[in-house]
C-alpha positions as CSV (number, residue, x, y, z in Angstrom):
1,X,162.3,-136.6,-67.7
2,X,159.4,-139.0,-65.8
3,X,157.8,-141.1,-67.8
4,X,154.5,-143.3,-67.0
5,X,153.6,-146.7,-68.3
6,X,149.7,-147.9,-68.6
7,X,149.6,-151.5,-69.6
8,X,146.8,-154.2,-67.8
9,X,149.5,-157.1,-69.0
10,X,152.0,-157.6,-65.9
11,X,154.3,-159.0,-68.2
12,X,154.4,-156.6,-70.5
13,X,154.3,-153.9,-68.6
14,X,157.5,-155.1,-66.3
15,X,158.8,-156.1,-69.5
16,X,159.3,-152.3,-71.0
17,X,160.4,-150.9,-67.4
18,X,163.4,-153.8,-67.8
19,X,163.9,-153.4,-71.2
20,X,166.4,-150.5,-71.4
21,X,168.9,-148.7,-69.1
22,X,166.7,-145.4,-68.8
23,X,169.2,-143.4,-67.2
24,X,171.5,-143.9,-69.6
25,X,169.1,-142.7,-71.8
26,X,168.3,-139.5,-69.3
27,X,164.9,-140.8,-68.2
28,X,164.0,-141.3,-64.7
29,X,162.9,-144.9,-64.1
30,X,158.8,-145.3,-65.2
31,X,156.1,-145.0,-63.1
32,X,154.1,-147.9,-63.8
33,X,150.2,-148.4,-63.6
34,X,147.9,-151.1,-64.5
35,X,145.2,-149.3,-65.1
36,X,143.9,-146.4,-66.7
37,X,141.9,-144.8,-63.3
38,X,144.7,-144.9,-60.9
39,X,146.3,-143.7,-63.7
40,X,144.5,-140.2,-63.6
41,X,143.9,-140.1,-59.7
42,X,148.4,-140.0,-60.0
43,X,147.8,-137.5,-62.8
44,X,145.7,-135.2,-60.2
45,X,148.8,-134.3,-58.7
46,X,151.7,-135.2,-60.2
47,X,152.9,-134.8,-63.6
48,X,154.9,-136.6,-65.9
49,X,156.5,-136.0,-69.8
50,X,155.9,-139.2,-71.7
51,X,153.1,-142.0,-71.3
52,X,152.8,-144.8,-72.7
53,X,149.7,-146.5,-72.7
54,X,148.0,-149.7,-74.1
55,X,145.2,-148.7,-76.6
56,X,142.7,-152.1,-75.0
57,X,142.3,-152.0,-71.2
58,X,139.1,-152.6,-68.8
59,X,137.2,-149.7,-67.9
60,X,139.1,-147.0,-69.5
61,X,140.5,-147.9,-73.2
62,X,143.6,-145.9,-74.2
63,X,141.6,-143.4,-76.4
64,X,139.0,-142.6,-73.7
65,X,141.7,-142.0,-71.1
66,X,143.8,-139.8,-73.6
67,X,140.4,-138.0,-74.2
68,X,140.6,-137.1,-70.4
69,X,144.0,-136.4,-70.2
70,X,143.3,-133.4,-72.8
71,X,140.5,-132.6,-70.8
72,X,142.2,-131.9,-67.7
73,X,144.7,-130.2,-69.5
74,X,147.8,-132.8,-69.8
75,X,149.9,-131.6,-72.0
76,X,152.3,-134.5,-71.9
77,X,153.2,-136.6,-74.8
78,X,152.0,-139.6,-75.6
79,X,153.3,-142.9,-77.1
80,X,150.0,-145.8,-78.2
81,X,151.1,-149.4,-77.4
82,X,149.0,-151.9,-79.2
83,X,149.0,-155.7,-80.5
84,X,147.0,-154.8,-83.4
85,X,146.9,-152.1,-86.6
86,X,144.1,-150.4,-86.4
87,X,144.1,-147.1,-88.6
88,X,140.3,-145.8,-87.2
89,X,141.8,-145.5,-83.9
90,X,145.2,-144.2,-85.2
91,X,143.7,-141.2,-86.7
92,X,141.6,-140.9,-83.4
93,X,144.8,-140.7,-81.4
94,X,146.7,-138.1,-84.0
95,X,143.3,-136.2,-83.8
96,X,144.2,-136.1,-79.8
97,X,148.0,-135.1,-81.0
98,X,149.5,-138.4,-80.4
99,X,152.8,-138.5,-82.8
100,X,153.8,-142.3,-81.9
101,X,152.3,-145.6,-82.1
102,X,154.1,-148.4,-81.3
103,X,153.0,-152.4,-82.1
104,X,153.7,-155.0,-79.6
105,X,155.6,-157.2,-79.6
106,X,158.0,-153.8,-78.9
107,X,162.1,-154.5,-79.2
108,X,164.6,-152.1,-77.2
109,X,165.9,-150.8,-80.1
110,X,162.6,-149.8,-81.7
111,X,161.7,-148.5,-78.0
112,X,165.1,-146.4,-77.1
113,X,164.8,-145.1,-80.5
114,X,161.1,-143.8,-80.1
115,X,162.2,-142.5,-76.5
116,X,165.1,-140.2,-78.6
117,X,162.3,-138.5,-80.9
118,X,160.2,-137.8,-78.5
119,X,162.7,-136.1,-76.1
120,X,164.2,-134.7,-79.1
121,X,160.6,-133.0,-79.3
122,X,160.5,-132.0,-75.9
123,X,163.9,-130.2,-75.4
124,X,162.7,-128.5,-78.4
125,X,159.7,-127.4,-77.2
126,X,161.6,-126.4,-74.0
127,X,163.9,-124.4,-75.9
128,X,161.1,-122.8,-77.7
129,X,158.9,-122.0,-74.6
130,X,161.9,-120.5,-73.3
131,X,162.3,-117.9,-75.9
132,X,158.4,-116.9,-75.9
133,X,158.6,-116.9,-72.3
134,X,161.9,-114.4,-72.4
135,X,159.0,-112.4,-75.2
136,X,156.0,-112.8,-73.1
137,X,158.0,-111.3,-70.3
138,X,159.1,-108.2,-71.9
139,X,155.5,-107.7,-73.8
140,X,154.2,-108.2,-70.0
141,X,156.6,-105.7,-68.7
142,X,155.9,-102.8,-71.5
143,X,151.6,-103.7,-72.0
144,X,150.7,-102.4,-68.2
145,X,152.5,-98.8,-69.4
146,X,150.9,-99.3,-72.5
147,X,147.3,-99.5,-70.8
148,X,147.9,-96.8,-68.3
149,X,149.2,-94.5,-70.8
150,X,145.9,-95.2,-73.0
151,X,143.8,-94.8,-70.3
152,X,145.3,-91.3,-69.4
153,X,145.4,-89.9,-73.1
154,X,141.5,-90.9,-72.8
155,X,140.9,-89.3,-69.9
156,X,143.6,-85.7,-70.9
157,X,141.9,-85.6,-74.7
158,X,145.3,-87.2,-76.1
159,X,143.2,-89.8,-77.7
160,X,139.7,-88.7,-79.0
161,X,139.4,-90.2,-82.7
162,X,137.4,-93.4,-82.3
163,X,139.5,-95.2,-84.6
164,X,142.4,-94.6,-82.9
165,X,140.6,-95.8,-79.5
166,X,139.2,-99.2,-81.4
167,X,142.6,-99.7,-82.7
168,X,144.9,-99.6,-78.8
169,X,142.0,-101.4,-77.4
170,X,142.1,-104.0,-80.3
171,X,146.0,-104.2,-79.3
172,X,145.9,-103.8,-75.9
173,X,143.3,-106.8,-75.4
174,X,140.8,-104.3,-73.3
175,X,137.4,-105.8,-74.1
176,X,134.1,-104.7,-73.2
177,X,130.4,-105.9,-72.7
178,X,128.5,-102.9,-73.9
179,X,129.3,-99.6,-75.3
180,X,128.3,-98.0,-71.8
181,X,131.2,-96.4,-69.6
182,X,130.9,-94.7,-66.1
183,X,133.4,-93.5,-63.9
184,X,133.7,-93.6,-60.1
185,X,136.1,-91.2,-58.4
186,X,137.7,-92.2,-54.9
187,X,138.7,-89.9,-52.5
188,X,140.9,-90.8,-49.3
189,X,139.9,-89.4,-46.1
190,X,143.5,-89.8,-44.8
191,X,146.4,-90.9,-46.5
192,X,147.3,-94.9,-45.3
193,X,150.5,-95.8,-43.8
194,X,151.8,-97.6,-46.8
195,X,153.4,-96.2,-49.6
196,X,151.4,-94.7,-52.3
197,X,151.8,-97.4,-55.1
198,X,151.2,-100.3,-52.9
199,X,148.1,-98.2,-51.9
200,X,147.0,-97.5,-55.7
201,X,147.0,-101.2,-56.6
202,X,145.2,-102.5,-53.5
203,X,142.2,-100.2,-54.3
204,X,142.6,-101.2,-57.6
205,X,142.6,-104.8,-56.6
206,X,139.5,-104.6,-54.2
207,X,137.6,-102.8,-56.8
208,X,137.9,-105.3,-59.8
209,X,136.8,-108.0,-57.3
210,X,134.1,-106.2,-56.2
211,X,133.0,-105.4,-60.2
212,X,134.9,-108.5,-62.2
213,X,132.5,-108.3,-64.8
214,X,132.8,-104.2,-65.2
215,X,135.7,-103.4,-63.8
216,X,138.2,-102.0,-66.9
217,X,140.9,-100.1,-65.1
218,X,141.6,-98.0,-62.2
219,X,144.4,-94.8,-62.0
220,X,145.3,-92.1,-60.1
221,X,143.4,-88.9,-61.0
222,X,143.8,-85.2,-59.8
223,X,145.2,-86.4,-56.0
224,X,142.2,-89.1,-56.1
225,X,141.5,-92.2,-58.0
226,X,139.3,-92.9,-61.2
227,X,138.0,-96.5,-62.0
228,X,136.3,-96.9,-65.3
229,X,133.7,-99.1,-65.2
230,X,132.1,-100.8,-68.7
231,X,128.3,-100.0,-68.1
232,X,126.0,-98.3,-65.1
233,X,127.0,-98.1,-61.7
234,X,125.0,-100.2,-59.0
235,X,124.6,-98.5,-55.7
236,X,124.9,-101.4,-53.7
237,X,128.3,-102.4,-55.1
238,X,129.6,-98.9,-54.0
239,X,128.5,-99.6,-50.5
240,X,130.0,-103.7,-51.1
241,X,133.3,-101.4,-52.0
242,X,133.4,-99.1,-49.6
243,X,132.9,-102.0,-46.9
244,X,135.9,-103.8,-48.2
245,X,138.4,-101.2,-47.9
246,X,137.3,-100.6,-44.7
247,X,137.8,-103.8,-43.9
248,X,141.0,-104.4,-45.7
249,X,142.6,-101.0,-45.9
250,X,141.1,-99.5,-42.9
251,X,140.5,-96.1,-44.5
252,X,137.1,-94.3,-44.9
253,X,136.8,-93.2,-48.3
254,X,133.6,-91.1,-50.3
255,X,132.3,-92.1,-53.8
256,X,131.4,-89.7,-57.2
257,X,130.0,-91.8,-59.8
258,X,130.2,-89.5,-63.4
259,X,127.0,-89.8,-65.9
260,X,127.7,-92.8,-67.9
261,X,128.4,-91.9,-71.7
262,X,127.8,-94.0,-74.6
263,X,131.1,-92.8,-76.5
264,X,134.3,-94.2,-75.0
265,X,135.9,-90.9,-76.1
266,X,133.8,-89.2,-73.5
267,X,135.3,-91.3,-70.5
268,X,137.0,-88.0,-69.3
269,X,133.7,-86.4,-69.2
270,X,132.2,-89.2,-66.6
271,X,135.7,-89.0,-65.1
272,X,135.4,-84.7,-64.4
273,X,131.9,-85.0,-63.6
274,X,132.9,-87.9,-61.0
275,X,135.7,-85.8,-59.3
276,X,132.8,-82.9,-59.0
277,X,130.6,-85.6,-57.5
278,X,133.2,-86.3,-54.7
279,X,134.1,-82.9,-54.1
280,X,130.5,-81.9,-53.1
281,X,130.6,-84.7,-50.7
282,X,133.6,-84.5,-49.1
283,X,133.2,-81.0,-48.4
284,X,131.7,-81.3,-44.9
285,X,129.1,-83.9,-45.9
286,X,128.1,-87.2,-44.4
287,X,127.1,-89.3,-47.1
288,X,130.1,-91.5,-48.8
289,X,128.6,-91.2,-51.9
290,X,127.1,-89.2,-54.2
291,X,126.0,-89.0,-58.4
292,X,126.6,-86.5,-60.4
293,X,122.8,-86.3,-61.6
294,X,121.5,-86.0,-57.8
295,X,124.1,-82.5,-57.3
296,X,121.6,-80.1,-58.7
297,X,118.8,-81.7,-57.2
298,X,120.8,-81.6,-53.6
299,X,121.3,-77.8,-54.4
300,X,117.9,-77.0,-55.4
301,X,116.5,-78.7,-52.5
302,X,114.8,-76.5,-49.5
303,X,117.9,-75.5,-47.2
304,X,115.5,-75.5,-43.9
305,X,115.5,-79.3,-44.2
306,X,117.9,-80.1,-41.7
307,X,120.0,-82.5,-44.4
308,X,123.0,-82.8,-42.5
309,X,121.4,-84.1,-39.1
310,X,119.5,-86.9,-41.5
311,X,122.8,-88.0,-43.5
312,X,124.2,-88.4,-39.6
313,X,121.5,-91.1,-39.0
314,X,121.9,-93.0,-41.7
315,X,125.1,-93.5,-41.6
316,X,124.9,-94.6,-37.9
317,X,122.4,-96.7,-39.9
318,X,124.7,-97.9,-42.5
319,X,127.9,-98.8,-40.5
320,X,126.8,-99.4,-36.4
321,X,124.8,-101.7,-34.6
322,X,124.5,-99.4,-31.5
323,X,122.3,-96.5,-31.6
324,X,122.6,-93.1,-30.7
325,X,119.2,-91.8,-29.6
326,X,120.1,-88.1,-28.8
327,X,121.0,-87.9,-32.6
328,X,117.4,-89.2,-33.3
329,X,115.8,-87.4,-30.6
330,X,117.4,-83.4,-32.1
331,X,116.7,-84.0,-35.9
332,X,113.0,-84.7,-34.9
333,X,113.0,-81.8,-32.8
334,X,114.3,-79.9,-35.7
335,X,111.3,-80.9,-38.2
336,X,108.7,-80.8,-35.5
337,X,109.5,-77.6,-34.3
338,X,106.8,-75.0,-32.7
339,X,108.1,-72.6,-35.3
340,X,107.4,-74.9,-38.6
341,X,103.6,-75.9,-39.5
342,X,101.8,-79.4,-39.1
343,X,101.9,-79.6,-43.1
344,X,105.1,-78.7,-42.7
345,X,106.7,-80.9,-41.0
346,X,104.5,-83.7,-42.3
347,X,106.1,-83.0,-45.3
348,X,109.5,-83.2,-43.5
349,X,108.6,-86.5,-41.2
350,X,106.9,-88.5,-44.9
351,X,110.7,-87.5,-46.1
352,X,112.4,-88.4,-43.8
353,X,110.5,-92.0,-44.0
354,X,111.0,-92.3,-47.4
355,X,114.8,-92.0,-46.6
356,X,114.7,-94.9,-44.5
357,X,112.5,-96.8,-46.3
358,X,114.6,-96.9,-49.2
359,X,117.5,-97.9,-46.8
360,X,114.7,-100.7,-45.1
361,X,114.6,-102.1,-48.7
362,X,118.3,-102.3,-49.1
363,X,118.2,-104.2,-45.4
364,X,115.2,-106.5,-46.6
365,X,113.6,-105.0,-43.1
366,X,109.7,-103.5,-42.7
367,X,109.7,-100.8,-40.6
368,X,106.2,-98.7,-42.4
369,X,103.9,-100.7,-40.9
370,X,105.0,-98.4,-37.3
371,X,104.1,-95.7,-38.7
372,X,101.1,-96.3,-40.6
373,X,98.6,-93.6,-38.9
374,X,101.5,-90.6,-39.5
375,X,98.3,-87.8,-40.4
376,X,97.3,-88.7,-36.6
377,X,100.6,-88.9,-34.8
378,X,102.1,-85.8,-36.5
379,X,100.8,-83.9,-34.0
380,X,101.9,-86.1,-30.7
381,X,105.7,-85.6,-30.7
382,X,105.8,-88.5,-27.7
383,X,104.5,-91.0,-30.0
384,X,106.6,-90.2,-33.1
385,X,109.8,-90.1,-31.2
386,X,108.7,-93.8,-29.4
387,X,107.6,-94.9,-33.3
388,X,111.3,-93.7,-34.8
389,X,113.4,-95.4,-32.2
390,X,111.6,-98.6,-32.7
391,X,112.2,-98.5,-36.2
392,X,116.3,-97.5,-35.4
393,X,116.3,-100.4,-32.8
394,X,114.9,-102.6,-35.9
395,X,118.1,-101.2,-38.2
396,X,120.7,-101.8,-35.3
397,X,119.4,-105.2,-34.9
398,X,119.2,-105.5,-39.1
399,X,123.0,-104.2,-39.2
400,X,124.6,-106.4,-36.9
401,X,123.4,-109.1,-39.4
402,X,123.8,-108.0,-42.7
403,X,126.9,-109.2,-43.8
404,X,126.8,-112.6,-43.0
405,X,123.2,-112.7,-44.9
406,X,125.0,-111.2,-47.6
407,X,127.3,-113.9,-47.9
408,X,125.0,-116.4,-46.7
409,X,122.6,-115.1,-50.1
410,X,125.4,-115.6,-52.3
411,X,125.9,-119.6,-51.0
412,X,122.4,-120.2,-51.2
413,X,122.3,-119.1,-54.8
414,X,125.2,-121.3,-55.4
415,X,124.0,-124.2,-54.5
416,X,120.4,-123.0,-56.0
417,X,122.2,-123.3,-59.2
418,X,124.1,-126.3,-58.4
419,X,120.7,-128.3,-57.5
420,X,119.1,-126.9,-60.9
421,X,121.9,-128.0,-63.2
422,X,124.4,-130.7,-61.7
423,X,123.6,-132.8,-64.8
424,X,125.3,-130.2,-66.7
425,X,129.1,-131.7,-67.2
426,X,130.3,-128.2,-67.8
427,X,129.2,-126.9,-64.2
428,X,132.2,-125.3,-62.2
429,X,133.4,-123.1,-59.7
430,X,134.0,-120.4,-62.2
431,X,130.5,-120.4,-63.9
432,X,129.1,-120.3,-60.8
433,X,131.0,-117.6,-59.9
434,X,130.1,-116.1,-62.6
435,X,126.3,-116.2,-62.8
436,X,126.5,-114.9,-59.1
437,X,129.1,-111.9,-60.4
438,X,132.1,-113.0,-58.2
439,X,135.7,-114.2,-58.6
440,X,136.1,-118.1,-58.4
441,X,138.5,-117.4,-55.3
442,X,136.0,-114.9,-53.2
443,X,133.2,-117.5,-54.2
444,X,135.5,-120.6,-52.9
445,X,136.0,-119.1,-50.0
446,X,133.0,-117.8,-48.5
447,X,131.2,-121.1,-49.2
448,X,133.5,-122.7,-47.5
449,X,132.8,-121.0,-44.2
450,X,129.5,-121.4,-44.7
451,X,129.1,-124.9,-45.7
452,X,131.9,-126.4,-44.6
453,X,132.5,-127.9,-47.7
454,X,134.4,-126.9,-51.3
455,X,132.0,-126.1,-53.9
456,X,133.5,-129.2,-56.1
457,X,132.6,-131.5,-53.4
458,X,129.5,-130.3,-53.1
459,X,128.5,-130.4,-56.8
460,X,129.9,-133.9,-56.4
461,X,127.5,-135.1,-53.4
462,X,124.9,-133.2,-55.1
463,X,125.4,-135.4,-58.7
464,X,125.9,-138.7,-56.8
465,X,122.0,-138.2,-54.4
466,X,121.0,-137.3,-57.9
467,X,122.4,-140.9,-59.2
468,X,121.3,-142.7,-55.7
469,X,117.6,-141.4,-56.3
470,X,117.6,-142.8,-60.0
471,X,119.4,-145.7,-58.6
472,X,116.7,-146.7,-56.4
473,X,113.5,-145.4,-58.3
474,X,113.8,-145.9,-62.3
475,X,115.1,-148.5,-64.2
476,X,117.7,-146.5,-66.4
477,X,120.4,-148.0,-67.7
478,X,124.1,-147.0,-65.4
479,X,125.4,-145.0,-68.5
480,X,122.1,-143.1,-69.0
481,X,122.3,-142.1,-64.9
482,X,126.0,-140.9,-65.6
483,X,124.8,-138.5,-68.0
484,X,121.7,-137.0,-66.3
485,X,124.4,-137.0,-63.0
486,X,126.5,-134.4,-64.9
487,X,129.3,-137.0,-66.1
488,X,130.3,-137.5,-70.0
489,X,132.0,-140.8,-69.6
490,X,130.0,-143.9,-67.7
491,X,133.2,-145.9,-66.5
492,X,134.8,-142.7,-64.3
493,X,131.4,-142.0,-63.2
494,X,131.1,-146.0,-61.6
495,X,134.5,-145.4,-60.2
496,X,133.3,-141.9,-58.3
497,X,130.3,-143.5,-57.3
498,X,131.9,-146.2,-55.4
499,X,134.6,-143.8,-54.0
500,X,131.4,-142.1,-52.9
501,X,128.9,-145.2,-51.5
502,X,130.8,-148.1,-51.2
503,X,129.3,-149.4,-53.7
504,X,129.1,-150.1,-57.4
505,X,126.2,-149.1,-59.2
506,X,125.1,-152.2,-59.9
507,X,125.6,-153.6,-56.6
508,X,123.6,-150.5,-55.3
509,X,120.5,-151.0,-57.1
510,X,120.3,-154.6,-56.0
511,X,120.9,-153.5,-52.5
512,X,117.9,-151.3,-52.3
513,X,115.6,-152.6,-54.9
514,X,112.3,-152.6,-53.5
C-alpha cells in the first residue's frame, strides 16, 4: 500500500518516514511532502491509500486540504497529525470521514499500531468491493436484457398497464424528462460490411450522441431500427444524424419519425406509424426523411407538381457543393411549360421558393432578395433560370461551409457561456456540454480543433484576465477576487495565479498600480 506524509516540520516529517520498518509492515516506503499544494498537484495523477497530514501548515491547513481531497474525489484514508487537542476541528475532520487522529509527539508503537487498523479497514473494504463488484457485474450482465426485453413488450402490447410500465422503469433506472415520447425508424439503404450486432450498437451509439438529452433506447424493429426518443423530434438533429453515419458508417440511411404520444404505453403506436413514415420514402423517393403527419398531406398534394425533380435538388442542396445545372434547368422547364398557365406556374415557381427558402433558413443564407419581382419575371424563362442558378451557386458555396460553422457555433457558445459565468466555481466541461445539448467528449473535442486549447484551460485563462482586470482596476481584497474569479478557496487560487503570471497577487498589483 503507498502511503503519503504532509508535515511543514523537516524533522518531524523525516522522523515518521524512519521511524518503522514499513515493509515489514507491508507498506511501501512514504511519499513525503512539505506542503499541502504540491501535495495535490502529486494527487492529480497519482494515487495513494493512507495520508497523513499535519492539521497547522502555511497556505493550506490540514482541514482545507482534506476538504479538497473530497472534492476531487480522493477516496483515500486519512490519518490527522497534530501537537494540540482540539475537538472543533476533530469533529470537522470525522465530518470529512477521517477515523484517526494522532497527537505529536507520535511513538512507533502508537504509529505501527494505527497503520494495522487502518489497513485492516482497507483490505476489508477491498474484500467488500470485490464481492459487489462480482454483484454489479452479473446485475450489469442481466439489466441490458432486462431493458431490451421491456422495450419490446412496449413496443409488441406485452406490457400496456401503466403500473406495470412505472414499475420496470422505476427498476430498470430509465428516467425521463417529460411524459412526451416519439419514435424514429431507420432504414438501411444497403446492408454494411460488418456484422449485424456491431452494426445495431454503432447506430445506437451515434444516435444517443447526437440526442443525449432524449435519447432512451434504440432496437431492431421489423428488418429496421426504432429509437425512442423522450419528447418531440427536431428536424435538424435528424439531418445532424444522418450526416454522422455517413460520415462514420458510410451508409445512406432514410428517416420516419411516428406522432409523438403522451402515454408511454402508446410507444408502439409512434413506433408503427414511424415504420409507415419510412416506407413511403424509401419507396422510390428522394428525401431521407419524412413525418408521419406530412404522409396525407404528400398524398393529397396535386400530382402534376413535378415532386420528384424538386426532392432531387434539394438533396444536391443538402449533401454537395457542386451543382448540377441540367437538373435545375428540366424541373423549371417542367413548371414553366407552354402547356401549364402563368397562374399556374406562378403558383408552382412561389412553391418551389418557399422550398428553398425554408432550406436558406436552415443554411442562415438570403437568397429572396433575387427574386423579389417574381409577378414580372414569371413570364421571361431566361431570367428566372439566370435568378435560380444564382441562388444554387449561393447553396453550393453555403454547403461547402456548413459544417465547420456548425461546429464553429457550438465553440462560440461555449465560450459565450464561459465569459458570462467563469466566477461560477461549479462551471465544467460537462455543464457546458450540457447547456449546448452535447456529450462532454464530442464537446472536448471539437473545441479543441477549433481553439486550440482544452475547454479547462480556457475557463482557466478566462478566470485569471478576470482576476488580472480586478487586480489592476479595484481595490478588492485577494480573497474577494478569488471568489468573483470562480475559485472557493483564496490560497489555491494565489497558487494558480502565479503558475499563470509569474506573479503573486500581491506582487501583481504593485507591479501595475497606476
Amino acid at each position: 500500500m503507498k502511503i503519503m506524509i504532509v508535515e511543514d516540520e523537516v524533522s518531524i516529517r523525516e522522523g515518521l518516514a524512519q521511524m518503522i520498518d514499513w515493509g515489514e509492515e507491508r507498506f511501501e516506503q512514504p511519499i513525503l511532502f512539505e506542503g499541502a499544494i504540491e501535495a495535490l498537484q502529486y494527487l492529480e495523477k497519482e494515487t495513494v491509500d493512507i495520508i497523513i497530514t499535519d492539521l497547522y501548515m502555511p497556505i493550506l491547513n490540514g482541514i482545507e486540504f482534506i476538504q479538497m481531497l473530497r472534492e476531487s474525489n480522493q477516496m483515500c484514508d486519512i490519518i490527522i497529525l497534530s501537537g494540540h487537542e482540539r475537538f472543533d476541528l476533530a469533529q470537522e475532520a470525522m465530518r470529512l470521514g477521517v477515523k484517526r487522529y494522532l497527537l505529536k509527539p507520535v511513538s512507533a508503537e502508537k504509529l505501527r499500531q494505527i497503520l494495522q487498523e487502518v489497513r485492516h479497514d482497507i483490505e476489508e473494504r477491498m474484500k467488500l468491493k470485490d464481492w459487489v463488484r462480482i454483484a454489479e457485474k452479473k446485475l450489469d450482465q442481466y439489466i441490458p436484457v432486462m431493458k431490451n426485453q421491456f422495450w419490446n413488450d412496449l413496443l409488441t402490447n406485452r406490457n400496456d398497464r401503466l403500473e406495470n410500465v412505472a414499475a420496470s422503469m422505476k427498476e430498470l433506472e430509465i428516467t425521463t424528462v417529460e411524459d412526451k415520447f416519439c419514435c424514429i425508424a431507420l432504414w438501411k439503404k444497403e446492408e454494411m460490411q460488418q456484422n449485424k450486432l456491431t452494426e445495431e450498437l454503432a447506430l445506437q451509439q451515434l444516435a444517443a450522441e447526437i440526442i443525449p438529452d432524449r435519447y432512451l433506447y434504440g432496437l431492431p424493429y421489423e428488418n429496421m431500427e426504432i429509437f425512442i426518443i423522450n419528447g418531440d423530434v427536431r428536424r435538424d438533429k435528424i439531418e445532424i444524424l444522418k450526416e454522422s453515419i455517413r460520415q462514420n458508417l458510410n451508409i445512406e440511411v432514410y428517416f420516419g419519425i411516428g406522432t409523438t404520444v403522451e402515454d408511454i404505453t402508446e410507444v408502439r403506436k409512434s413506433a408503427a406509424q414511424a415504420a409507415e413514415a419510412v416506407r413511403f420514402i424509401c419507396n422510390g423517393s428522394t428525401m431521407f426523411y419524412m413525418y408521419y403527419k406530412d404522409i396525407r398531406r404528400i398524398e393529397n398534394t396535386n400530382k402534376k407538381y413535378p415532386y420528384d425533380m424538386e426532392h432531387k435538388i434539394t438533396k444536391m442542396l443538402r449533401f454537395h457543393d457542386t451543382l448540377d445545372e441540367s437538373m435545375t434547368k428540366n424541373f423549371l422547364r417542367e413548371i414553366m411549360s407552354p402547356k401549364v398557365s402563368i397562374e399556374e406556374s406562378r403558383k408552382e415557381l412561389l412553391q418551389f421558393l418557399g422550398v428553398l427558402g425554408r432550406l436558406a433558413d436552415e443554411f442562415g443564407v438570403e437568397i429572396l432578395k433575387e427574386f423579389e419581382d417574381t409577378e414580372q419575371a414569371i413570364t421571361n424563362y431566361d431570367r428566372v433560370e439566370e435568378k435560380f442558378l444564382t441562388i444554387m451557386d449561393i447553396f453550393a458555396r453555403a454547403q461547402s461551409n456548413a459544417s465547420k460553422r456548425y461546429i464553429e457555433i457550438m465553440v462560440e457558445e461555449a465560450k459565450q457561456k464561459i465569459e458570462k459565468e467563469y466566477s461560477d466555481p461549479g462551471l465544467t466541461v460537462a455543464s457546458l456540454a450540457g447547456h449546448i445539448g452535447v456529450t462532454p467528449n464530442y464537446l472536448s473535442r471539437i473545441f479543441g480543433s477549433i481553439t486550440g486549447r482544452t475547454c479547462m484551460e480556457y475557463i482557466t485563462n478566462t478566470r485569471m484576465r478576470a482576476a488580472q482586470e480586478m487586480l489592476k482596476y479595484t481595490g478588492k481584497r485577494s480573497y474577494m477576487i478569488a471568489e468573483e474569479a470562480g475559485y472557493r478557496n483564496p490560497n489555491y487560487f494565489s497558487v494558480l495565479f502565479k503558475k499563470y503570471t509569474g506573479l503573486s497577487p500581491k506582487e501583481y498589483r504593485e507591479r501595475n498600480a497606476s
